[in-house]
N, C-alpha and C positions, 0 to 999 in steps of 0.2 A: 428566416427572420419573422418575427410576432409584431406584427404593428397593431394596439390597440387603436381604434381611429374615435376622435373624439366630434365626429357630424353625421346625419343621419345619411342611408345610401339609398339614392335617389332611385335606383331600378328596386321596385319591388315587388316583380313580381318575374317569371318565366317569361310569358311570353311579350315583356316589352323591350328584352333585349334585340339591340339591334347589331349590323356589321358592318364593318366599312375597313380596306386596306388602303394606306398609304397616306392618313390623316398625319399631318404635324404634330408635337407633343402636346398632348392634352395636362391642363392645372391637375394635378396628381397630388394624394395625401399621402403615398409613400412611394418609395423610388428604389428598387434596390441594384445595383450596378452587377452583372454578372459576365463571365466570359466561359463560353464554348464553344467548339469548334475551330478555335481562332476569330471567333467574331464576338466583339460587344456587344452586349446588349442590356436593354433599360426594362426591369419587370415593374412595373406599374398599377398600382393601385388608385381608382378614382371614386370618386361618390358613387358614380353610377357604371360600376363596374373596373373593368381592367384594358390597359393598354400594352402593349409589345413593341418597342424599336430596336430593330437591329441597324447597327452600320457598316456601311451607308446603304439608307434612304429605301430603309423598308419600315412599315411599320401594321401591326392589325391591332385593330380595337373592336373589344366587344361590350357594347355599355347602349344606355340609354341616348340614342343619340336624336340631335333637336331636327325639326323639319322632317322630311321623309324621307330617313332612311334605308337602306337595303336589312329584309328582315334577315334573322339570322338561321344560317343553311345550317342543313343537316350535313349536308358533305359538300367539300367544293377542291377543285383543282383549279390551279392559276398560273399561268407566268405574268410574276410580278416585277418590273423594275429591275431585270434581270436574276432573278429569283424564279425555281421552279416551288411552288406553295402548294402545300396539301392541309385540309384545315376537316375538322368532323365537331360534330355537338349531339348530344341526347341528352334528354331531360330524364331522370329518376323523378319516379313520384310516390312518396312515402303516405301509405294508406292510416299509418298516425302517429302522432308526434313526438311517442318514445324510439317507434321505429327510425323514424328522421334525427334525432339529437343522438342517436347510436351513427350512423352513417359520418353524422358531422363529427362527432370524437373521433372516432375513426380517424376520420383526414386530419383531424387536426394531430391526433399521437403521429401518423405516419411521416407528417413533415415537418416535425417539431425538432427542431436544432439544424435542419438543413439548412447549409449556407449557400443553395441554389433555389430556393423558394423563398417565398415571399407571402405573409400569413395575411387579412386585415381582417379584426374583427369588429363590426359595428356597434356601437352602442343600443340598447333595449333589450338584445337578445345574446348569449353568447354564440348561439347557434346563428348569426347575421356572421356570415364570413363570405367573403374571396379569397381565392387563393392562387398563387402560380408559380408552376416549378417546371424547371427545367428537367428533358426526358433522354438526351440524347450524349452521346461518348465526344468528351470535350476533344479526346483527341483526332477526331473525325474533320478536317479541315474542310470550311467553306459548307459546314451543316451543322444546324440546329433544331432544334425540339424543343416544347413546352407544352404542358399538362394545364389547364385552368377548372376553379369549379368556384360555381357561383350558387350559394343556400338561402332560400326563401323560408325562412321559418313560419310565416303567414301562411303560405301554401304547402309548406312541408314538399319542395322542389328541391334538387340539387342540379344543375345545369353541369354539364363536363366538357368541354371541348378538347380537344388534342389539336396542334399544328405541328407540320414537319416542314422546315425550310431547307434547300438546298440554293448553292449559287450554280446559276448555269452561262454564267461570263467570267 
């Protein structure tokens, strides 16, 4: 799904995303309801990046987040909430701007009409997108997967993270 989002997005840059598991639903400008695994879940879009809830009572957010934050890992293993969590990020950094707006169509042809993604593209730049889509075989009960990528058109950044959740209760 393509949400044009009509307010500016708050993270703008790479390195002021931050992370945090297990925050309550954050005010979201797009929502899109999906099922894998046998488990719900809410892909989220916010000003300052993207939110995750799985039910019950998991959830990861990677955005700008207020106060001091945990910054955001390069790799992390968790047991969460009775959840076994594996989570990665790397930054791409595009040495110039045609290079970077190739990258970003890219993503955006590849998840264009996927009804397990979830598109938002910001206003000033077409190249201001988040993005997140689901990675893993719906029929895989009590596990989940999702892909995110967050584009810095100012910085010519693409952020990528992958999570893999499993229940382990």
């Amino acid at each position: 799904m393509l949400a044009p989002l009509d307010t500016p997005y708050a993270d703008t840059r790479a390195d002021a995303l931050s992370f945090a598991l297990g925050l309550p639903p954050m005010d979201a400008l797009a929502v899109l309801p999906v099922r894998n695994g046998g488990l719900a879940l809410e892909l989220r879009l916010l000003g300052a990046s993207h939110q995750v809830i799985v039910e019950p009572g998991f959830s990861e957010t990677v955005a700008c987040l207020p106060g001091d934050p945990e910054p955001l890992p390069g790799r992390l293993h968790a047991d969460h909430a009775g959840w076994a969590y594996d989570f990665t990020a790397t930054t791409a950094a595009h040495g110039d701007g045609a290079a970077f707006e190739h990258a970003v169509d890219e993503l955006l042809a590849r998840l264009d009409g996927r009804a397990d993604a979830l598109t938002g593209t910001f206003p000033g730049s077409p190249h201001a997108v988040t993005a997140l889509a689901l990675t893993t075989d719906p029929s895989r009960p009590g596990r989940t997967g999702w892909h995110t990528w967050h584009a810095y058109p100012q910085t010519r950044e693409i952020v990528m993270t992958r999570s893999r959740l499993v229940r382990t209760l």
